[in-house]
C-alpha positions in Angstrom: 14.2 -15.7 15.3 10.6 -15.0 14.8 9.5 -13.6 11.4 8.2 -10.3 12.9 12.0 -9.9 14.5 13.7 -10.9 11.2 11.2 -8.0 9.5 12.3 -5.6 12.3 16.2 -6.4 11.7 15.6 -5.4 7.7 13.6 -2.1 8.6 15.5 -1.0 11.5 17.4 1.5 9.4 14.7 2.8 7.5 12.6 3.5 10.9 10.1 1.1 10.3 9.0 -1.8 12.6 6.3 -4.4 12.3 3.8 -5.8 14.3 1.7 -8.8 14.2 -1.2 -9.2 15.9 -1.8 -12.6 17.6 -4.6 -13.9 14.5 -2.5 -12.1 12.4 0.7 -14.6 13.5 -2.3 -17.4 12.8 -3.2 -16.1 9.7 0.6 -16.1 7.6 0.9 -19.5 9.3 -2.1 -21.0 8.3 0.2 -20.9 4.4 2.7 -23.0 3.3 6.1 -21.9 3.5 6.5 -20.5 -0.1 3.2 -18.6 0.2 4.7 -17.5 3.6 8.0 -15.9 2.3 5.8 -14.2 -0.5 4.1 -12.5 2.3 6.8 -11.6 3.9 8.8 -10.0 1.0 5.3 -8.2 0.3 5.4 -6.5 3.9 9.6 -6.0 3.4 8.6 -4.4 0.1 6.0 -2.0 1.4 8.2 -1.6 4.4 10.7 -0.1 2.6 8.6 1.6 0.0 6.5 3.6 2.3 4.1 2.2 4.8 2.4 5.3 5.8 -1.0 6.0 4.3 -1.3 8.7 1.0 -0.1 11.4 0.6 2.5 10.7 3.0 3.3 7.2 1.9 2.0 5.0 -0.8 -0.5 3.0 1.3 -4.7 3.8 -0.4 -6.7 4.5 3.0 -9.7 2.1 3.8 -13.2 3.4 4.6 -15.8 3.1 7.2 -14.5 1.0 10.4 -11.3 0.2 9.1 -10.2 4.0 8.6 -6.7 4.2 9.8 -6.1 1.6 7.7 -4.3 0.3 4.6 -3.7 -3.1 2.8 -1.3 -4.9 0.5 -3.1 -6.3 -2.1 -0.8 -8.7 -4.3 -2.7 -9.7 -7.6 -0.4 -12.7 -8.1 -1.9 -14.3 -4.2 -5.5 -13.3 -4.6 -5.1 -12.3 -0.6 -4.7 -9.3 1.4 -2.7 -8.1 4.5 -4.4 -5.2 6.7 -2.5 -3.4 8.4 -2.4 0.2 10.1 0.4 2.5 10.3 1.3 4.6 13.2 3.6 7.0 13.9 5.2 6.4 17.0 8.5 9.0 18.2 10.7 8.5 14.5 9.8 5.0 14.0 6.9 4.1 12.1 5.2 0.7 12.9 3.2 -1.6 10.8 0.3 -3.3 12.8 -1.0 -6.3 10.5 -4.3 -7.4 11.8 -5.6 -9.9 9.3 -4.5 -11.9 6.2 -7.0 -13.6 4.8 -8.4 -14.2 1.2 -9.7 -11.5 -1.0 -12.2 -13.6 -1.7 -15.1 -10.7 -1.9 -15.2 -9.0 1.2 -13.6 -12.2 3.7 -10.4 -10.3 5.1 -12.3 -7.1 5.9 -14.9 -8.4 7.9 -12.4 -10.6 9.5 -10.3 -7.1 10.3 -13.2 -5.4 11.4 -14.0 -8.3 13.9 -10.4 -8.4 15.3 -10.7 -4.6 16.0 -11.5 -4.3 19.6 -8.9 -7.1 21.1 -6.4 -5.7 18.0 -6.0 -2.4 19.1 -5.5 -3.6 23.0 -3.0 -5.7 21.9 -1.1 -2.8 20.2 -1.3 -0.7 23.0 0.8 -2.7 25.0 
């Protein structure tokens, strides 16, 4: 079972889904293992906690090209997940595009890059 079905399995009753992007598969498995579970609980968590952006959930928008969009942003990994949330007939689906280090600026730019092929991917 792939990690994005196992996510899906967890959130089914709440209405949520998840979906990785292609780089964004690359990205969680570029860490080891125990850094990947962290990750994943971290998307669980915000999965169950409210994925949609303020006011309606507890996501903090983003700005300038990456409006739409919200992150995770655990102090305890210095990293980031970007993802946007969307509304889609009940369900509400996480699309992760990028996690990457929070060193300065890194993940954003590397979101921001991903955009164009991203959002054709998601609109499959």
């Amino acid at each position: 079972m792939t990690v994005e079905e196992l996510l899906n399995q967890y959130l089914a009753e709440l209405g949520v889904e998840v979906k990785f992007s292609r780089k964004a598969s690359k990205d969680l498995a570029c860490y080891d293992k125990e850094i990947q579970e962290r990750i994943i609980a971290l998307i669980l968590k915000r999965g169950r906690a409210g994925p949609l952006i303020k006011p309606k959930g507890i996501g903090t928008p983003l700005g300038k090209e990456l409006s739409g969009f919200t992150k995770i942003k655990p102090r305890s990994l210095n990293l980031r997940i970007i993802y946007r949330s969307v509304e889609l007939s009940g369900v509400v689906r996480m699309e992760i595009v990028a996690i990457g280090p929070r060193d300065k600026e890194k993940v954003y730019h590397m979101a921001v890059a991903r955009l164009l092929e991203f959002k054709k991917e998601m609109d499959k």
